[in-house]
N, C-alpha and C positions, 0 to 999 in steps of 0.2 A: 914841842919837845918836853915840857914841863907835866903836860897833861900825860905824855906816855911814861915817863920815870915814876910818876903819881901809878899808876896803872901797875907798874913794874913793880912796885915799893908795898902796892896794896898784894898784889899773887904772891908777893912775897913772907908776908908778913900770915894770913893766911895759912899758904902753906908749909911755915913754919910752925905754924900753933896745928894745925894737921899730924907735925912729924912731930914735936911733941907729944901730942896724944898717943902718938904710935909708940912711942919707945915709953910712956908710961904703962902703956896696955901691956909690953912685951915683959916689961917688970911687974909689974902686978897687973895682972888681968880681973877684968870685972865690967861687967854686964852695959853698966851704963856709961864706961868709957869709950865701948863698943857703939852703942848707941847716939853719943855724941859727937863720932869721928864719922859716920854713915851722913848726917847732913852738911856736917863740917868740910868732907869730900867733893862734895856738889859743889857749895861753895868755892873751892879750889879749883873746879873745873870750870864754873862759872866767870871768876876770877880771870885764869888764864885765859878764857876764850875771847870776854872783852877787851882783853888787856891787848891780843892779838889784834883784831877786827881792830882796835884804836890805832895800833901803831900802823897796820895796812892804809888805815882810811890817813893818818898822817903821811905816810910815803906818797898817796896819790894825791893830796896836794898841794906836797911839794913839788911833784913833776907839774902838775898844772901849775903853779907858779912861775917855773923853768921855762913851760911854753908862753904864759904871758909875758914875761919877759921880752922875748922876741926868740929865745935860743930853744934849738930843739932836746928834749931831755931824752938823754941816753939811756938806752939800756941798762948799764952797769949803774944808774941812778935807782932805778927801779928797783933789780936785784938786789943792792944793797940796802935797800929802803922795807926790802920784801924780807931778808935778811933777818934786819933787827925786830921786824913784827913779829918774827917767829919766837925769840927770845923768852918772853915771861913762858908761852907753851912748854917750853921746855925746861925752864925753871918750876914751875907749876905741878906738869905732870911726873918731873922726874922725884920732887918732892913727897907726892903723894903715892907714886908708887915704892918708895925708901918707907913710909909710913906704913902700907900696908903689907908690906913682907916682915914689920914687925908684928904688925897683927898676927899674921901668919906664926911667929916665932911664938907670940904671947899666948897663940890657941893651943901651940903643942903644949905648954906650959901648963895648961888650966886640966885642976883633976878630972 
């Protein structure tokens, strides 16, 4: 659990200095803030996508833990498990697309 909020806390953080740069771009545009939100973007995507794959690879397991036990894990285990792996994704990409529609704003902006 610790390792996914770690995960969660990094796509976030990340994608925060991403949407940063966006809405500096959108106030003042300039070339190499441009330049520096294009690797910065990866990152965020990269970010998220670990950050998914982590929280997946923790749901399964924990159901494999469920089945050692001796009890069968349910469905609604999984789902929910599958659930919160989705989470940083969506924090992550909804981030950096907030960022690049200011890009967008900051390009009508520039002489």
């Amino acid at each position: 659990m610790v390792l996914g909020l770690a995960m969660l806390a990094f796509t976030l953080v990340v994608g925060l200095a991403a949407l940063g740069l966006g809405i500096s771009f959108a106030a003042r545009p300039a070339e190499t803030k441009l330049a520096t939100l294009r690797p910065l973007s990866l990152a965020v995507i990269l970010a998220s996508t670990a950050a998914m794959v982590t929280g997946l690879a923790m749901s399964l397991a924990r159901a494999a833990g469920v089945a050692r036990d001796g009890a069968t894990p349910t469905p609604d285990l999984l789902l929910a498990g599958l659930g919160e792996a989705m989470v940083p994704g969506a924090v992550g990409f909804a981030l950096l697309a907030v960022a690049w529609l200011l890009v967008g704003v900051g390009m009508r902006r520039q002489p």
